[in-house]
N, C-alpha and C positions, 0 to 999 in steps of 0.2 A: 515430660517434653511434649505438651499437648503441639507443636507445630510440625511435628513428625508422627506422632500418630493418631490427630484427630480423625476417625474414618467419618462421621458425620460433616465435618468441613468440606473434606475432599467430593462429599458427595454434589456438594457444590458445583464444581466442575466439570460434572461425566456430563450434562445435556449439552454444554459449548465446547468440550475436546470431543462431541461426536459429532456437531456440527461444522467443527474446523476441518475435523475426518472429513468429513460429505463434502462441505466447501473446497478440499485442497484437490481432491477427484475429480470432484464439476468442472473445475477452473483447469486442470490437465487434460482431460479427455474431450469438454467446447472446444481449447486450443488445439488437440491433436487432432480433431477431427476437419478445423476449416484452416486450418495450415495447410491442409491438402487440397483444398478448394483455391484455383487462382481467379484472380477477378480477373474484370475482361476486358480493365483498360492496362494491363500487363507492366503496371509502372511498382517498383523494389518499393519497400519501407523506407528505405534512406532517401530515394526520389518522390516519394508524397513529401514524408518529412519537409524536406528541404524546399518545396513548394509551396506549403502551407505556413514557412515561418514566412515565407515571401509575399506569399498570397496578404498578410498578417503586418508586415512590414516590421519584423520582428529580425533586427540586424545583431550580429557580434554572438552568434548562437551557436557553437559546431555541434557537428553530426559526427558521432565516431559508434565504434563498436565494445558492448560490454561482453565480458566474457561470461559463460554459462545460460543455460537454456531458462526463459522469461526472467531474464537480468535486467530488463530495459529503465533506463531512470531518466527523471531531469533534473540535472544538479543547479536553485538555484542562481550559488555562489558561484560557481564556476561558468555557470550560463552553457551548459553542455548537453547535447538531447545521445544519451548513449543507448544505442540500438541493438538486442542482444545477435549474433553473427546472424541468426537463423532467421531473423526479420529484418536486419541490415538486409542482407540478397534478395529476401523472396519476394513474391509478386501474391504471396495469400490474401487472402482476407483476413484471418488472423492477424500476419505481418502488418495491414495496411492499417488497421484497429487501433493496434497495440503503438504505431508510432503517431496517430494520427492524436491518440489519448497521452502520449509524450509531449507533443506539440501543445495538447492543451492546459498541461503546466506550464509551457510556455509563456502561451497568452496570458492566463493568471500574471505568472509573474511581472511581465510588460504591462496590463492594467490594475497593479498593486490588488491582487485579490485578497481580500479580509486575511480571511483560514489560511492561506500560503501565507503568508508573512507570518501571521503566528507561530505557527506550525515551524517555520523556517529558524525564529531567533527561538523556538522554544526546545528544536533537537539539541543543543550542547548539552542542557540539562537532563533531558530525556535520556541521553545517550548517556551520562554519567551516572543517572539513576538504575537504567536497566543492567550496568554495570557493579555498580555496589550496592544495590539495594539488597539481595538475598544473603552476601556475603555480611554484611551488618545483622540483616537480622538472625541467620542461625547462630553467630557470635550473639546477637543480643542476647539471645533465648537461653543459651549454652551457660552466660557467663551471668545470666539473670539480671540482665541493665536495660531497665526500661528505656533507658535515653539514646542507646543503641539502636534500639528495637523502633519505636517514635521514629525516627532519622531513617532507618531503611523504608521505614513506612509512606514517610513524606517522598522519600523521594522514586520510590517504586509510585507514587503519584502522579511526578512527573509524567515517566513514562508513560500510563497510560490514558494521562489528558493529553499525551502526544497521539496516542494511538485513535481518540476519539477525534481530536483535532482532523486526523489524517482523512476521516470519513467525509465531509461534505466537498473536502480539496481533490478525491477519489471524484467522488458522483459528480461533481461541476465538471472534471478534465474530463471524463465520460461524456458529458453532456454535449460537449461543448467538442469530442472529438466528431459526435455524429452527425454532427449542424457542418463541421466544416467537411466533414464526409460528401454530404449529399450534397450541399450548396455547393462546393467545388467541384464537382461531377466526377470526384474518385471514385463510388460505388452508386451503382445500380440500387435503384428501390427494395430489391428481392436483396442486393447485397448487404443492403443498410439495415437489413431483420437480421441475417447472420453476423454482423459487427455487435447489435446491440445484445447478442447472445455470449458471444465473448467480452466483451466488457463487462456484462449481468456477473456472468461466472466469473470474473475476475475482481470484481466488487467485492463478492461476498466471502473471498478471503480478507480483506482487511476486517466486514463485520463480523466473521466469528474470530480474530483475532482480539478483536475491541471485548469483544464478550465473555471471551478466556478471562483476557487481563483485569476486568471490571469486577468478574466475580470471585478473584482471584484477589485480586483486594477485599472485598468485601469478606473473603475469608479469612484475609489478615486480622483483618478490621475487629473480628469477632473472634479469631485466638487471642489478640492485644485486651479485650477485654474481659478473656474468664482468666488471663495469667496472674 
C-alpha cells in the first residue's frame, strides 16, 4: 500500500506544510495586530464597503455579515460582499483592508475579470473534486483499480487548477483594494503600508495552499506510477 506508506513521497510535503504553518501565523497575528490600529478617517468596513461599490457604480451588491473570524467573501453568484462581524463594525485598518480587497472582487466581477470568471464556472467541479477525490483514490488503491485511482486523480486536478486559478484573482483584488484605498482617501500614506501588510500576509495563505496541493499531486502523480 505504497499511498499510505511511502515516507519518501510524504517528504514532499514537509517544505509547503511548514510554509502554510508560517503563512497561517503571519496572516493571524498582521491581522491581530492592525485590528487594533484604527484609521483616522473613523469610517466601519461595512461603510467603506458600501462607498467603494458606489464610488465604482457597482449596483444590486449587499453588504451583510459572515459569521466567524476572517470569513469575509464575495459571492459572485449571489452578488453579496459578506463582511466577517469583526470588520463589519470596526474602524481598523485591518477591517478597512480586508473589505476594501472584497470590494475588489467586486469590481472584477462587474468588469468580467479573465481568472474570476474561470475560477467562478470552474468551483462546481473543484468542489466536487476536493470532495471525492481521496475517497476514490484510497478505494482505488485498496481495491487495486487503476481507473478509480485515474478518476480521483483527474479530479483532485480540478481542485487544485482551482487553487492556482484563485492566485492572481487574490493579487488583482489586492491590488486593486489599494488603489481604491488611497485614491478614495480611506487611508492615509502611512496607512496604505499597513493595509498592504495585511493583505501581503493574507496572500500567502492562498500561496502556500496552492503549494501543499501542487505537490501533493505531484505525489500522487508518482505513487500512480510505481503501483
Amino acid at each position: 500500500m505504497p499511498f499510505f506508506f511511502s515516507t519518501s513521497d510524504l517528504l514532499l510535503l514537509v517544505p509547503a506544510i511548514l510554509f502554510a504553518l508560517w503563512a497561517q501565523f503571519k496572516v493571524k497575528s498582521t491581522y491581530a495586530k492592525y485590528s487594533q490600529v484604527r484609521s483616522r478617517h473613523g469610517r466601519t468596513g461595512a461603510q467603506v464597503a458600501s462607498e467603494l461599490l458606489s464610488r465604482n457604480a457597482i449596483g444590486g451588491v449587499q453588504i451583510g455579515q459572515a459569521e466567524g473570524v476572517l470569513s469575509d467573501y464575495y459571492d459572485p453568484t449571489k452578488k453579496e460582499v459578506r463582511l466577517s462581524e469583526e470588520n463589519y463594525g470596526s474602524d481598523s485598518i485591518a477591517a478597512l483592508s480586508v473589505a476594501a480587497h472584497e470590494v475588489g472582487h467586486a469590481i472584477q466581477h462587474k468588469l468580467a475579470y479573465g481568472p474570476l470568471s474561470f475560477r467562478t464556472s470552474l468551483f462546481p467541479v473543484a468542489n466536487i473534486g476536493s470532495t471525492l477525490a481521496f475517497p476514490l483514490l484510497i478505494f482505488g488503491f485498496i481495491v487495486r483499480m487503476p481507473f478509480l485511482i485515474d478518476l480521483g486523480i483527474v479530479l483532485f486536478s480540478a481542485a487544485v487548477l482551482f487553487q492556482i486559478v484563485t492566485l492572481p484573482v487574490e493579487f488583482d483584488a489586492s491590488r486593486r483594494a489599494l488603489q481604491q484605498l488611497q485614491g478614495g482617501g480611506f487611508l492615509a500614506s502611512d496607512e496604505i503600508k499597513a493595509a498592504r501588510k495585511v493583505l501581503t500576509a493574507a496572500a500567502l495563505t492562498y500561496v502556500a495552499a496552492a503549494a501543499v496541493s501542487v505537490l501533493h499531486l505531484v505525489r500522487l502523480l508518482l505513487i500512480r506510477g510505481e503501483d
